[in-house]
Structures are given as structure tokens and as C-alpha cells.
N, C-alpha and C positions, 0 to 999 in steps of 0.2 A: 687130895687137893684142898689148900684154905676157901675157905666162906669168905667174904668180901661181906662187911658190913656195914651200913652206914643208918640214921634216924633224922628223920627232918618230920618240923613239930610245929603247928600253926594255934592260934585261935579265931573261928570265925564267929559272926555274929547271930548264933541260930541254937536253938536244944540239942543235945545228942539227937533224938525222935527226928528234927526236922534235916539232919544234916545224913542221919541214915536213911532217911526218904530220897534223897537224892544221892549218895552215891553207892547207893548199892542196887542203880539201875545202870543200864546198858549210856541209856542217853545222859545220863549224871558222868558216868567212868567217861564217854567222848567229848563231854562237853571240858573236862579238866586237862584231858590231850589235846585237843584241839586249840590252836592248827599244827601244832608240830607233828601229833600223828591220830590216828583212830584206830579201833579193834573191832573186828568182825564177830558178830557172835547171833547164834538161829534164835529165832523170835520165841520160844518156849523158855529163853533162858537171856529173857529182855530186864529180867530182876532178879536179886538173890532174896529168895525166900526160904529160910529156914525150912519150913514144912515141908518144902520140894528139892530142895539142891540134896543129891546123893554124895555124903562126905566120903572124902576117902579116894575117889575115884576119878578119872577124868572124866572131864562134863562135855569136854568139845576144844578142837581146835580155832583158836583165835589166832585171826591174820594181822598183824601189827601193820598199819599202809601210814607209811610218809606223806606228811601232810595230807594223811585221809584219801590219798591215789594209791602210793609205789607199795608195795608188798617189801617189807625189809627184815623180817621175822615171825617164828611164830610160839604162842603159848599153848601148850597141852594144859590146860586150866582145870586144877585140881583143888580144890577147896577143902580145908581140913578141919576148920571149925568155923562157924559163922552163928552170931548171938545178933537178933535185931535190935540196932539201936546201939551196940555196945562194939561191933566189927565184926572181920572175919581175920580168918590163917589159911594163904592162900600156899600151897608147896608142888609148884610145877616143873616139867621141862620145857624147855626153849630152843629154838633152833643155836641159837646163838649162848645158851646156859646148859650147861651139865642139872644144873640145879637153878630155883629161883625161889626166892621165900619171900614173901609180902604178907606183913601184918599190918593190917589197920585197925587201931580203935579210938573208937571217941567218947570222950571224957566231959561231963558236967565241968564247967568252970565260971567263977563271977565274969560276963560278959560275954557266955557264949557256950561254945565247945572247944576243947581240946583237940585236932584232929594229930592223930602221930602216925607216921608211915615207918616201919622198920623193914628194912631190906636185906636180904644175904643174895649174893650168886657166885656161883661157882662157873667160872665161864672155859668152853669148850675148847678154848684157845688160852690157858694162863699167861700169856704175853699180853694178852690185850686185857690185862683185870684194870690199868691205872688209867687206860682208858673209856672202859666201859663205869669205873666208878665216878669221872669227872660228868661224861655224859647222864650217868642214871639219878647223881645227885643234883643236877641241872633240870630235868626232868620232871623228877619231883618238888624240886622249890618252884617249877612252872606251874604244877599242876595245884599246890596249894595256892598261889598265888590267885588260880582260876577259880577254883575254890570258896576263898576268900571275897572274890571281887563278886560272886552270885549271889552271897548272902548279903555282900556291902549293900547291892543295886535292891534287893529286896525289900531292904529297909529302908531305901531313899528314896 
């Protein structure tokens, strides 16, 4: 089956350092869902820290809950490299994904950071790939959007 791929690419107003202080926690990741959705995830694993995330392997199942209630998917969250400050390579299953692949990194740039999200999924249902890519790239241009707007509010 094809990989569905897609990149959606922001600049916010913050250092790499300050923008992976924030999303490479639990409350950082649901404050950029929110409110369309949140992810469940046990309090040992409220941040990704290098020194402790065990690559390679699932870390735990996340509950994907619409608008942060309904239960509508979930991630075997599997982390495959993760650099602080620079991202992670995230290669899970999904209830709803055969495959899911999320890379984030971010990037020094004049004004800020770079943040880039690259996405692949391979979905369980390939009828429904043109679907789930209008939804996932909607998703993501929210999530930058939220993104974007915490660093705006920081500086003003």
C-alpha cells in the first residue's frame, strides 16, 4: 500500500530551545489540538526527554478524544529518534493507520523558528486515504496555527 504524504511549514516567534520546551510536552502537544481533539498520555511520559524515551518501541497507547471527550482513535506512539531542541521521528500504528509517520523539526530562522511537520499514513481503509488527507492536512495547519498564536500572545 502507498504512504500518503503531505508537509505543512510555519515560522513562530520563539528559538528552536523555546519552541521545543513546549512541544515536546504532553500539555504543549494538547494545547495545539485543542479544541478539535486531545491525546491521553500516563504522567511518566508528560514530556519527551531524550535521556528517558526508549526509541524503537512503543511507549504507550494514546487515546485521540474529540474535542478532548469522544474517544475516536488511537496511537501506539513509537518514537524513533528524538534530538532536544532540533525534533523527533515519530513511526506508529493507529487504529485508524496501518502506518503513521510524524516528523517534526525545528529550525533557527531570521524571526523565529522554522517548525515543519512531515506526515506519511498508510490508512487501514485505502478508500478513505483522500479523505483522511484533507482532514490530517486541516489538522495540521490548526495545529500550527495554535502554535503560532502562543508564541504571538508571549510576546505581546
Amino acid at each position: 500500500m502507498a504512504l500518503h504524504e503531505f508537509q505543512v511549514s510555519s515560522v513562530v516567534p520563539a528559538t528552536p530551545a523555546e519552541v521545543w520546551a513546549r512541544v515536546s510536552t504532553v500539555e504543549g502537544i494538547n494545547f495545539e489540538l485543542m479544541p478539535l481533539a486531545r491525546m491521553t498520555c500516563p504522567r511518566r511520559f508528560a514530556g519527551i526527554d531524550p535521556a528517558v524515551v526508549p526509541l524503537g518501541q512503543r511507549l504507550f497507547r494514546s487515546w485521540i478524544l474529540l474535542f478532548g471527550l469522544l474517544p475516536i482513535d488511537y496511537d501506539d506512539l513509537t518514537l524513533v529518534r528524538v534530538e532536544a531542541g532540533r525534533g523527533f521521528l515519530e513511526s506508529s500504528r493507529m487504529l485508524s493507520q496501518r502506518r503513521w509517520v510524524h516528523e517534526r523539526t525545528l529550525e533557527a530562522v531570521p524571526g523565529g523558528c522554522r517548525v515543519t511537520d512531515r506526515i506519511g499514513f498508510e490508512p487501514r481503509l485505502p478508500a478513505a486515504a483522500r479523505v483522511f488527507l484533507r482532514v490530517f492536512r486541516l489538522f495540521f495547519a490548526h495545529r500550527h496555527r495554535r502554535l503560532g498564536a502562543f508564541f504571538a500572545r508571549k510576546d505581546g
